[in-house]
Structure formats: C-alpha cells, structure tokens
Residue, then its C-alpha position, 0 to 999 in steps of 0.5 A: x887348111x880348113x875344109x869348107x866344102x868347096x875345095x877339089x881334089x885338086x886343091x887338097x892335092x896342091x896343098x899336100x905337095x906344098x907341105x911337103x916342099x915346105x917340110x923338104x921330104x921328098x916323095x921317095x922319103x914319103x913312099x919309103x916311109x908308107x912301104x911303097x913304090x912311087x908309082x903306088x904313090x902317084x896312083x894315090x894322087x890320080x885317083x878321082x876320089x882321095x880317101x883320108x887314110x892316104x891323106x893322113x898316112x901322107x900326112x903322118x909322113x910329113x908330120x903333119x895330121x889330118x883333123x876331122x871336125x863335125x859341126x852343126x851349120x849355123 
C-alpha cells in the first residue's frame, strides 16, 4: 500500500486486517507476539489517530514492514 495522502484510518485499518487474513496470523498470534492483551490491541485500532510504531509493531508481526518515504512534489 502506497500512501498518497488521501487514504483514512480506516483504510490502513482494513488493509492491516487483510494482511493478516492473507498471512493466517490470528490477533491472539499477533497480541502474543507484542505481549499484549486483546483488548490493548483493539484499543490500538479505536484510537482516532494511528502511530506508526503500532503499525509497524503489527507489521513486524505479520511479517511485514512499514516504509516511509519522503519525496519532493512534482
């Protein structure tokens, strides 16, 4: 997924649940992995403003990362 700016929470929400369908690992996989309970977890994905550490601590989970990448507007 490639961040243009228009994308919402819930978009990069969506897309993370699909990563993890793709991949099979369940939350409790994902939640054992970051030490966490399920609830924490579903408090990540309420949250009205995600941080990219919990997006790539999740990622990392799924094995997956997340890439940041400044560029100048053309």
């Amino acid at each position: 997924m490639i961040y243009k700016g228009t994308e919402t929470n819930n978009d990069i929400k969506k897309k993370i649940k699909s990563i993890s369908a793709e991949t099979e690992i369940s939350i409790s996989d994902i939640c054992q992995k970051l030490n966490i309970m399920p609830q924490s977890y579903q408090n990540i994905f309420k949250k009205q403003k995600l941080a990219f550490s919990d997006i790539a601590d999740i990622l990392d989970c799924l094995g997956y990362e997340l890439e940041i990448n400044f560029k100048p507007k053309e």
